[in-house]
C-alpha positions in Angstrom: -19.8 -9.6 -2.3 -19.7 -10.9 1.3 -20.8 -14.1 0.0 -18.2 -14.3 -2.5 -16.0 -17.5 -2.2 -12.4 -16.4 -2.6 -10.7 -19.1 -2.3 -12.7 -20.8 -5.1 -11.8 -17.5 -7.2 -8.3 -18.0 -6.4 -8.1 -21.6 -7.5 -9.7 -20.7 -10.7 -6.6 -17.9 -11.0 -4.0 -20.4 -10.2 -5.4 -22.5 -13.3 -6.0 -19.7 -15.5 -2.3 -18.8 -14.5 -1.0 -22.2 -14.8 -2.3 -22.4 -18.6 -1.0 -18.9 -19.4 2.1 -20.0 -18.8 2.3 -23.4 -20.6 1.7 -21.1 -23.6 5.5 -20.1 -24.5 5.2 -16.4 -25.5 9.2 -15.9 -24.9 10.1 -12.5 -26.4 11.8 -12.8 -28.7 10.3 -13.3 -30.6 6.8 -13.3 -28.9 4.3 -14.7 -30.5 2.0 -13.6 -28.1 -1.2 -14.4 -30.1 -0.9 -17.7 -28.5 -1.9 -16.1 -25.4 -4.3 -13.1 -26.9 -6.3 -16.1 -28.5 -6.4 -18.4 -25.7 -7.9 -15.7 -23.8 -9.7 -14.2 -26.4 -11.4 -17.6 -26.7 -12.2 -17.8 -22.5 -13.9 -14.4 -22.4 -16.3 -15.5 -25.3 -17.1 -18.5 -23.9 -18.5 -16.2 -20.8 -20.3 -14.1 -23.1 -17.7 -11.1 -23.6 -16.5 -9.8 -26.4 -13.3 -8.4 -27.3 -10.7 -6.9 -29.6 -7.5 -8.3 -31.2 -4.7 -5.2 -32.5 -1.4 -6.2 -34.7 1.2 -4.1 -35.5 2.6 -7.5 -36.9 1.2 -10.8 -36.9 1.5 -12.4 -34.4 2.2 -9.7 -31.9 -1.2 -9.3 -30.5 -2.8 -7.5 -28.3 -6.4 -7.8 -26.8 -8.5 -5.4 -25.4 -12.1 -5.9 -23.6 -15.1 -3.9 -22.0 -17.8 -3.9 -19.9 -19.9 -0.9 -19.5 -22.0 0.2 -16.6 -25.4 0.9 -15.9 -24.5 4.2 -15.6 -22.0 7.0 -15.8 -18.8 7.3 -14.4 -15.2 6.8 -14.1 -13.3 4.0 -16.4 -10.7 1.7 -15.1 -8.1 0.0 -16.9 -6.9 -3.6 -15.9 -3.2 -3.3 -18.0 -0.7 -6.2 -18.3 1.5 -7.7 -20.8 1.5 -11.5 -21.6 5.1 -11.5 -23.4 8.0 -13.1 -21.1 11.9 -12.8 -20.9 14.0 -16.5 -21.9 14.6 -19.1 -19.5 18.0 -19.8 -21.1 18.6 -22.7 -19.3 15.4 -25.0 -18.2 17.5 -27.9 -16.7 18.1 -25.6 -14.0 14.5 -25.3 -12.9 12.8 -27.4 -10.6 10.1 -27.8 -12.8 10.2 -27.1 -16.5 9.7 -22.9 -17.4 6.8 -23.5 -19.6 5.2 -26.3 -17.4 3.0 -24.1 -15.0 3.3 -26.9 -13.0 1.1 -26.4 -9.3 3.4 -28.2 -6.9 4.7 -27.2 -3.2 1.9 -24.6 -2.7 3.4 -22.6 -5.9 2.6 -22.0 -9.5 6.0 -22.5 -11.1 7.0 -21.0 -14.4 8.7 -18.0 -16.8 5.6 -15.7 -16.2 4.1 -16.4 -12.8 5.9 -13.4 -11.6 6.3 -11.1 -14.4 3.8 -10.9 -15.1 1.2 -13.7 -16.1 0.3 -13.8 -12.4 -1.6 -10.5 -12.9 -2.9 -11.0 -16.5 -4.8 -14.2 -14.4 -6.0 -12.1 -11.9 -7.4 -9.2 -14.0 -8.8 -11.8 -16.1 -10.5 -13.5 -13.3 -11.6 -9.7 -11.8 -13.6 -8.8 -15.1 -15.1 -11.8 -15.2 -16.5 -11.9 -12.1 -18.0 -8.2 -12.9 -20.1 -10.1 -15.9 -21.4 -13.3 -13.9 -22.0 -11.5 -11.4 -24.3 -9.0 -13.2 -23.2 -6.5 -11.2 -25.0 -2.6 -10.8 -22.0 -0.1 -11.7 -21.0 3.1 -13.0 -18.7 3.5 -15.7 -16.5 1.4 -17.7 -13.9 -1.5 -16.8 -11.5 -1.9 -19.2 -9.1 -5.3 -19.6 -6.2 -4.8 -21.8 -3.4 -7.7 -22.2 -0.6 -6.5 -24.2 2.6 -7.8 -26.1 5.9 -6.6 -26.2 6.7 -4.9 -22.9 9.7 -6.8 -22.3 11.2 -5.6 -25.4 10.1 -1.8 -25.1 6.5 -2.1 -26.1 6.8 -1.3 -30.0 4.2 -4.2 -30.4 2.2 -3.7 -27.5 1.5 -0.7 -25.3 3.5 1.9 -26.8 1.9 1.3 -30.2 -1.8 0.7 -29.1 -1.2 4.3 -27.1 0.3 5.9 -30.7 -2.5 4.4 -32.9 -5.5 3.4 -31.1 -5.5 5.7 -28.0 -9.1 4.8 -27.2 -8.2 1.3 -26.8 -6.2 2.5 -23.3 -7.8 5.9 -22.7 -9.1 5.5 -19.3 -9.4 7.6 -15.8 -7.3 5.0 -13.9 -5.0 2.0 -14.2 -4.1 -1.0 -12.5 -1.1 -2.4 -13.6 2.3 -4.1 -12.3 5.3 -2.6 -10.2 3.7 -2.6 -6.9 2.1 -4.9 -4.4 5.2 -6.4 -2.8 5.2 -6.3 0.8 8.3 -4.5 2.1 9.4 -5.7 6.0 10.9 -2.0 7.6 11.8 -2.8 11.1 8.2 -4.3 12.7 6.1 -2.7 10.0 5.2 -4.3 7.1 3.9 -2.3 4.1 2.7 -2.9 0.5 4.4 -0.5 -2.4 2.2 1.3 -4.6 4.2 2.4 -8.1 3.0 5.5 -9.3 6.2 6.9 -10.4 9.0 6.0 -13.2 12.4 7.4 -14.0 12.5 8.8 -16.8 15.2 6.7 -19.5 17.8 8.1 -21.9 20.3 5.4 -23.5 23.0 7.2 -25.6 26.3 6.6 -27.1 29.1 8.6 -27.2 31.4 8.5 -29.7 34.9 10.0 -29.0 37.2 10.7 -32.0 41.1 10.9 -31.7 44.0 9.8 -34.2 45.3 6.5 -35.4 48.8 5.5 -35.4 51.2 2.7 -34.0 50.7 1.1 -30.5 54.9 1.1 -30.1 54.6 5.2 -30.5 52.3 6.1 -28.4 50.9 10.2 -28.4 48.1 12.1 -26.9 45.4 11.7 -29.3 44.5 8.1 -28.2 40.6 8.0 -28.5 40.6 5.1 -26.0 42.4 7.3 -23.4 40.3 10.1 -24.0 36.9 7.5 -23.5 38.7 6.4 -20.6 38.9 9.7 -18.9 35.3 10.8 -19.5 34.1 7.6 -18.5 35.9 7.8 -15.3 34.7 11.4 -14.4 31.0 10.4 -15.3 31.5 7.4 -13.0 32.1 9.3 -10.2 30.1 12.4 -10.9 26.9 12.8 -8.2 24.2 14.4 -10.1 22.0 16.7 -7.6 19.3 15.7 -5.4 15.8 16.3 -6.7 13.2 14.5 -4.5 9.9 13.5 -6.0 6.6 13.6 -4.1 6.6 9.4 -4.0 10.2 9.1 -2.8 9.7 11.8 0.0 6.8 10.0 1.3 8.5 6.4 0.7 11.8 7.6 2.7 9.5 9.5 5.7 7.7 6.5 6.1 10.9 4.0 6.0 12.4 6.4 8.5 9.8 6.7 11.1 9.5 2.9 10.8 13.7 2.4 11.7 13.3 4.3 14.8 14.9 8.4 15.8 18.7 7.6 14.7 17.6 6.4 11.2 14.7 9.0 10.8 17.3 11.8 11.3 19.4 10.6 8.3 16.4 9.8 6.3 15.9 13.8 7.0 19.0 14.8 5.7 18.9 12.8 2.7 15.1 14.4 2.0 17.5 17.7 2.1 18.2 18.6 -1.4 20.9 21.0 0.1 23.0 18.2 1.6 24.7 15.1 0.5 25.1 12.4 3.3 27.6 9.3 3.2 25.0 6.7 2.7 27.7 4.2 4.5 26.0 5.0 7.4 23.0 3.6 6.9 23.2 0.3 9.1 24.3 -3.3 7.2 21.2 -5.1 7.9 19.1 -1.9 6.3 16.1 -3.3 4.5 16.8 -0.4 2.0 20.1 -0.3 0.3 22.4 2.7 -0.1 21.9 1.6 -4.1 18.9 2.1 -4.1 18.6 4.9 -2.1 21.0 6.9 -4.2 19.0 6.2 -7.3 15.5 7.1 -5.7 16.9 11.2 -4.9 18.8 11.8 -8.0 19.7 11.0 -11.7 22.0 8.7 -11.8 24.4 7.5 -15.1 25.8 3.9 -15.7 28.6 3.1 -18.2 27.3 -0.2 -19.6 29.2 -0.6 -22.8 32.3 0.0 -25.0 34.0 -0.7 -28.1 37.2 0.6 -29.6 40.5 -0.8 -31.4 40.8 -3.1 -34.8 44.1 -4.5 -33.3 46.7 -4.8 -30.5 48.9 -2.8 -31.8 46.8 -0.1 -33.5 45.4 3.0 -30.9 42.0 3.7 -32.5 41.1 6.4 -33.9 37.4 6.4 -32.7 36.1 4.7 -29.2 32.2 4.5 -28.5 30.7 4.0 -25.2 27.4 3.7 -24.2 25.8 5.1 -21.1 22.2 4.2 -19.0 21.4 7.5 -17.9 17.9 7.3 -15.4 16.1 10.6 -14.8 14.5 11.8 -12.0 11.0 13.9 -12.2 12.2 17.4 -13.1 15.7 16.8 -14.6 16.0 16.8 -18.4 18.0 15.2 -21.0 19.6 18.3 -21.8 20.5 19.0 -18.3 22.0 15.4 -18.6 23.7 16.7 -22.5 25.2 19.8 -20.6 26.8 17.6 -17.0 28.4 15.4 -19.8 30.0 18.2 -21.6 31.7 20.0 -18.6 32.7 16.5 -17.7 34.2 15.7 -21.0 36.7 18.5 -20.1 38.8 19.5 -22.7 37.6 16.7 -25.1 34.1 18.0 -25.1 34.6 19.3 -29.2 36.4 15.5 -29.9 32.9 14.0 -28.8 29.5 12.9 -30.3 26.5 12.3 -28.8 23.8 10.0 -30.1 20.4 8.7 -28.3 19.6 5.2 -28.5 16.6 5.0 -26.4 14.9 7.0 -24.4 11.1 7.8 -22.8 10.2 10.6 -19.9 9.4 10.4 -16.4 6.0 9.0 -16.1 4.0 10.0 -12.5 0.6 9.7 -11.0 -0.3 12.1 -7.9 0.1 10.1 -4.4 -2.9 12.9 -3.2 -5.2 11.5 -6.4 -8.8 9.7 -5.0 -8.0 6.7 -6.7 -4.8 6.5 -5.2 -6.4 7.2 -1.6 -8.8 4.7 -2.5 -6.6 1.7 -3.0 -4.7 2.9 0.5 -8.3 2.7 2.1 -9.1 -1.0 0.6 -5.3 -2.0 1.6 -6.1 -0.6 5.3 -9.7 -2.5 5.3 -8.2 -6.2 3.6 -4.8 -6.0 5.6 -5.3 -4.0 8.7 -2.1 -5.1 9.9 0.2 -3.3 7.1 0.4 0.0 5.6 1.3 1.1 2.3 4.2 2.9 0.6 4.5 4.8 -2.6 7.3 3.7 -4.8 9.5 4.9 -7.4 10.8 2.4 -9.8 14.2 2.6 -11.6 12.8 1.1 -14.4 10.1 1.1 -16.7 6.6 -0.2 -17.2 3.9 0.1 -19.5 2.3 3.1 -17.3 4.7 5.3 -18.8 2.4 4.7 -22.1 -0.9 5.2 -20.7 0.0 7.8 -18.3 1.0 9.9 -21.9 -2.7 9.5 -22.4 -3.3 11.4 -19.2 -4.1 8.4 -17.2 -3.4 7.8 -13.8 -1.5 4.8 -13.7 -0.5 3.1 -10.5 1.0 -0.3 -9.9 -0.6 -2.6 -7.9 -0.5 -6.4 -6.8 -0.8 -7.4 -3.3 1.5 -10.6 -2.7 1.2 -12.7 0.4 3.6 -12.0 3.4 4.8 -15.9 2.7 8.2 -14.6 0.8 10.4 -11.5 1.5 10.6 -8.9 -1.0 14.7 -9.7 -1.6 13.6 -13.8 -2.0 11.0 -12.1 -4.7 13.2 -10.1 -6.4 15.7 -12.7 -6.9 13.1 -15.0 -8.8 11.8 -12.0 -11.4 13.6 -13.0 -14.9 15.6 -15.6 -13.0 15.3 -19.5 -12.9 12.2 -21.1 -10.8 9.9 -18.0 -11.2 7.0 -19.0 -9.4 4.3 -17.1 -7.3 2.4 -18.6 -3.7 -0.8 -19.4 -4.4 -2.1 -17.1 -1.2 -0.9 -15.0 -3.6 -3.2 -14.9 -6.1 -6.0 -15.4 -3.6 -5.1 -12.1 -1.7 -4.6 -10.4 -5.5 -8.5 -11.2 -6.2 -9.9 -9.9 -3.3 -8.4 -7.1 -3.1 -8.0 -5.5 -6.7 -11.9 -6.6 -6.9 -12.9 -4.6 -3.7 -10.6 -1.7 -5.2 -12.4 -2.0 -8.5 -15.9 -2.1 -7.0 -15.4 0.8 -5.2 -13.8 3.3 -8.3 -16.8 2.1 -9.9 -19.4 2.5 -7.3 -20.9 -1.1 -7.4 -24.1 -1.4 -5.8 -24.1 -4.7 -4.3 
């Protein structure tokens, strides 16, 4: 692989990306077949065959193999082709469906979430077939649909009714990869954890009657004062492996004053007033808060049929985000003693909700990607991440995979300039970037597959 020309792979990633994204695959409602079959139709034309699965036509997803010389471990390249709107494409700089390649940027809904990687995996298992190469195992490229809209098209269903489709040792996927500036140190995030997710609505009853006579019963009142207690409630710290090792690291990078509050907020015994943490703090006390505990988000609310009616009902809904170890009926209790002395006027009802999903941080393949990181980038470290929200690991790791996600982007933008451009108008990835992501997910993949070059 020395000989390898990576910036010729790149450019061929920047045009695979560029067409992915001219294909509109907004969800909803989809229509992700677009995608499946224009990369159905560029893996036959190398000589690979592949798989097409519907729950519903349209909503497609392709899966495609290439098997080893010998035995040994099977890795999964996972991403999702399905994008969130770009309700308003007069304010881009270039159209959201253009891919247009213009200031040293692919520019499009997609290029960052997450057609970018689809691209790169795409260009990774190709480059495993022309090159011929000697290895052990299986590598595994899966594009799905639906993730953006929970996955009941894509991952989540594949995992429900063909298993083997996404059963695998490891898997590559989003939700890492961005480099993260901490004081001098810059270091690459590796996801191998997710909250877990419970959306449920609570109903509270009370009595109807006249808005001039006004009486204890009001349901909106009630709402209003179990809202307001859950609001404010701190849920207790429980500290996954990932986030301990994530705030350690942050610390020692900030210097002795910082890494002493970063040990009392690895304390599950104490709370600390996260307004200490300096202004300028690469890490926010948001963020921070939601990484060493369960947290719960009143989102939405609905009572009343008129101004002068108090309702007899009011229903609110409420985000709750779990941490490993804390349970929904942990959650179902806290709301209860919260609720007070309207717990029996109350009903509870789940909308949505999934587990934690984790991979071990001491795992081989996780080491492995650390080592590659090291050898590619000897001038950053990396740093195990929990995310808030969800993925499509969360499916695969319930298949007893061990999921991590992992992307390298270029140092060229910081990880809050990033952030802002995921679901948001002028998406658009570097093109170092996608350069960098081929290197290194190929040396990682070479390795967990013992490639003998």
């Amino acid at each position: 692989m020395q000989k390898t020309d990576w910036a010729a792979l790149g450019q061929e990633t920047t045009q695979t990306l560029s067409e992915l994204i001219q294909i509109d695959t907004t969800n909803p409602p989809g229509n992700e077949y677009k995608a499946i079959e224009y990369l159905r139709e560029k893996l036959a034309h190398e000589g690979i065959a592949s798989e097409i699965f519907e729950k519903e036509q349209g909503r497609s997803n392709l899966v495609a193999r290439l098997k080893g010389q010998r035995p040994g471990k099977k890795l999964l390249l996972l991403s999702h082709v399905d994008v969130v709107p770009a309700p308003d494409p007069k304010k881009w700089k270039y159209p959201p469906f253009s891919g247009a390649i213009a200031e040293g940027y692919v520019w499009g809904r997609g290029a960052l979430d997450m057609k970018n990687i689809t691209a790169t995996h795409y260009t990774i298992f190709t480059l495993f077939k022309r090159l011929n190469i000697d290895f052990a195992g299986e590598l595994i490229f899966a594009a799905t649909a639906d993730e953006e809209k929970g996955s009941t098209y894509g991952a989540a269903w594949l995992a429900h009714m063909h298993p083997e489709t996404l059963r695998a040792d490891w898997c590559l996927t989003e939700g890492g990869g961005m480099p993260l500036q901490i004081a001098s140190k810059t270091f690459y995030t590796i996801e191998s954890v997710e909250k877990g997710l419970w959306w449920f609505k609570v109903r509270v009853k009370g009595t109807s009657g006249h808005g001039s006579l006004p009486h204890p019963d009001n349901a909106l009142t009630k709402a209003a004062y179990i809202i307001d207690r859950v609001s404010n409630y701190k849920f207790p710290k429980q500290i996954a492996p990932a986030v301990r090792e994530f705030i350690l690291k942050a610390g020692e990078a900030l210097g002795p004053e910082i890494k002493k509050i970063a040990l009392v907020l690895l304390d599950e015994s104490q709370e600390l007033d996260l307004s200490m943490l300096p202004k300028d703090s690469p890490i926010s006390a948001t963020l921070l808060n939601a990484l060493v505990r369960t947290t719960i988000s009143p989102t939405m609310i609905h009572a009343g049929v008129k101004e002068n009616v108090i309702p007899d009902s009011c229903e609110f809904v409420l985000d709750c985000r779990l941490v490993p170890g804390y349970t929904q009926q942990k959650v179902r209790e806290t709301l209860l003693e919260l609720a007070d002395r309207y717990k029996n006027d109350i009903e509870i009802e789940t909308i949505q909700q999934h587990d934690v999903s984790e991979s071990p941080i001491d795992d081989p393949f996780y080491k492995l990607i650390e080592r590659t990181v090291k050898e590619e980038l000897p001038s950053v470290e990396t740093i195990p991440i929990m995310l808030t929200g969800a993925t499509d690991s969360r499916f695969v790791r319930g298949l007893g995979v061990k999921s991590y996600g992992f992307c390298p982007l270029s140092t060229k933008m910081s990880l809050a300039d990033r952030e802002k451009l995921i679901h948001n108008d002028n998406e658009r990835v570097d093109l170092e970037s996608l350069e960098l992501g081929v290197r290194v997910l190929s040396k990682i993949a070479l390795k967990a597959l013992e490639a003998r070059l």
